[in-house]
C-alpha positions as CSV (number, residue, x, y, z in Angstrom):
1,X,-12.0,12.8,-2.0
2,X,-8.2,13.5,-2.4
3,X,-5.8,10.7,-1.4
4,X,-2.5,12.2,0.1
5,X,0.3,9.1,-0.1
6,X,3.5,9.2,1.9
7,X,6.8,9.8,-0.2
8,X,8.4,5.7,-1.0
9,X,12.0,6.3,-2.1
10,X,15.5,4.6,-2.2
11,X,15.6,1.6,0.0
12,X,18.2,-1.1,0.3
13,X,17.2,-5.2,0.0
14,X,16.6,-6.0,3.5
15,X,15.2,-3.1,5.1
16,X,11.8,-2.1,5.7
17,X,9.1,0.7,5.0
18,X,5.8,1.9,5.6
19,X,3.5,3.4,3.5
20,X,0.5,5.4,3.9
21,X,-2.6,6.4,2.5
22,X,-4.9,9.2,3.6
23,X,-8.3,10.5,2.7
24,X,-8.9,13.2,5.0
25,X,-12.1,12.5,6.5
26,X,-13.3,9.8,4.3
27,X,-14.3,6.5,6.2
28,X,-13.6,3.8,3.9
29,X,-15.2,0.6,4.2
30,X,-12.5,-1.1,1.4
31,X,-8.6,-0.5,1.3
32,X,-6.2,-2.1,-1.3
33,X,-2.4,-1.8,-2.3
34,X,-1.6,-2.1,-5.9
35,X,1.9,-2.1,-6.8
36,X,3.1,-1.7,-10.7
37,X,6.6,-2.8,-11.7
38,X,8.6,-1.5,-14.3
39,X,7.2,-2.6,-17.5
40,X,4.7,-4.8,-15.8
41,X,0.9,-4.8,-15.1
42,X,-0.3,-3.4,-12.2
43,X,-1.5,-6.0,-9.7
44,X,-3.5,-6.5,-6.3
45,X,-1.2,-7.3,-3.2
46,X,-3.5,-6.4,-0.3
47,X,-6.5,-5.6,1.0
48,X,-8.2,-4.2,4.4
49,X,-12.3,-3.8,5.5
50,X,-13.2,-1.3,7.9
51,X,-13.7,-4.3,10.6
52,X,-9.9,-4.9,10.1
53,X,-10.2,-7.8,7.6
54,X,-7.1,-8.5,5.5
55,X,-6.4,-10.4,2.6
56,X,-2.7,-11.0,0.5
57,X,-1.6,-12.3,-2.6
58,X,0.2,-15.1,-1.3
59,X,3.4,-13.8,-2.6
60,X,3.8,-10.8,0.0
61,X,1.8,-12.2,3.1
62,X,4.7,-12.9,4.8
63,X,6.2,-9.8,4.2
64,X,3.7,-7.6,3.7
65,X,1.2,-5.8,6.4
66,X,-1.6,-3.7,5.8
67,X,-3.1,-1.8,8.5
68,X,-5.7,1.3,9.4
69,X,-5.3,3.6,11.3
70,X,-7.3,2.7,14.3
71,X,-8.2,6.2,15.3
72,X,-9.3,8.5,12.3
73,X,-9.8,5.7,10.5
74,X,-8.6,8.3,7.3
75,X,-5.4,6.2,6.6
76,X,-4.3,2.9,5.4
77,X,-0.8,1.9,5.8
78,X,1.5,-0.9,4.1
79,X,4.4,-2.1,5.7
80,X,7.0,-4.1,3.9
81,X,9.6,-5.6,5.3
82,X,12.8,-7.5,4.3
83,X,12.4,-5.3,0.8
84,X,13.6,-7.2,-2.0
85,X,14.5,-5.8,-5.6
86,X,11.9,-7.3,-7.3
87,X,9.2,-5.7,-4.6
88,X,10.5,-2.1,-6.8
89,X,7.5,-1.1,-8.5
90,X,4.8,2.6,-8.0
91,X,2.4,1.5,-5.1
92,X,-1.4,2.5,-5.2
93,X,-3.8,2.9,-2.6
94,X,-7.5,2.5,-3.8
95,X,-10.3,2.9,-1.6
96,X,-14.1,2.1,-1.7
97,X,-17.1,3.4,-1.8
98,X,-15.9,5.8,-4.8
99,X,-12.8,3.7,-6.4
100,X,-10.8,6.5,-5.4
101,X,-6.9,5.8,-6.3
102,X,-4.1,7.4,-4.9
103,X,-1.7,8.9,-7.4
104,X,1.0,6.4,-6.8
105,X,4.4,6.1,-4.9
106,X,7.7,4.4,-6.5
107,X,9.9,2.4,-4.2
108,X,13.3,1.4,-5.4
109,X,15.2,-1.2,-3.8
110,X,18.6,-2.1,-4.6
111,X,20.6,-4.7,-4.0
């Protein structure tokens, strides 16, 4: 399985973004978003089931949306809004049945 991840970029505090995730015709049944700051440990911040189940570190739920694509059901998507410097870190997608990671995608904010 090869995870494809959408580019993250240069974003200003107080916009928004979306990431995705996509494993061409793999049917997950577990998605999560890591995210690794700068000189930090990388750490769980969401989590979807193939029902549509999610689950957030309550630091980001109010910010934070995960979602799957409802269709092909090949791609998992984080949406952050109102960015915030300290949300700059690589993001990871990791899906299950495999552990399969993505290979990461930095998002910078500034401020």
């Amino acid at each position: 399985v090869q995870l494809q991840a959408s580019r993250g970029g240069l974003v200003q505090a107080g916009g928004s973004l979306r990431l995705s995730c996509t494993a061409s015709g793999f049917n997950f049944i577990l998605a999560d978003w890591y995210r690794q700051a700068p000189g930090k440990q990388r750490v769980w911040i969401a989590s979807i089931t193939n029902s549509g189940s999610t689950d957030y570190v309550d630091s980001v739920k109010d910010r934070f949306t995960i979602s799957r694509d409802s269709a092909a059901k090949d791609t998992v998507y984080l949406e952050i809004n109102s960015l915030k410097p300290e949300d700059t870190a690589v993001y990871y997608c990791r899906l299950n049945p495999g552990d399969v990671w993505g290979q990461g995608t930095l998002v910078t904010v500034s401020s």
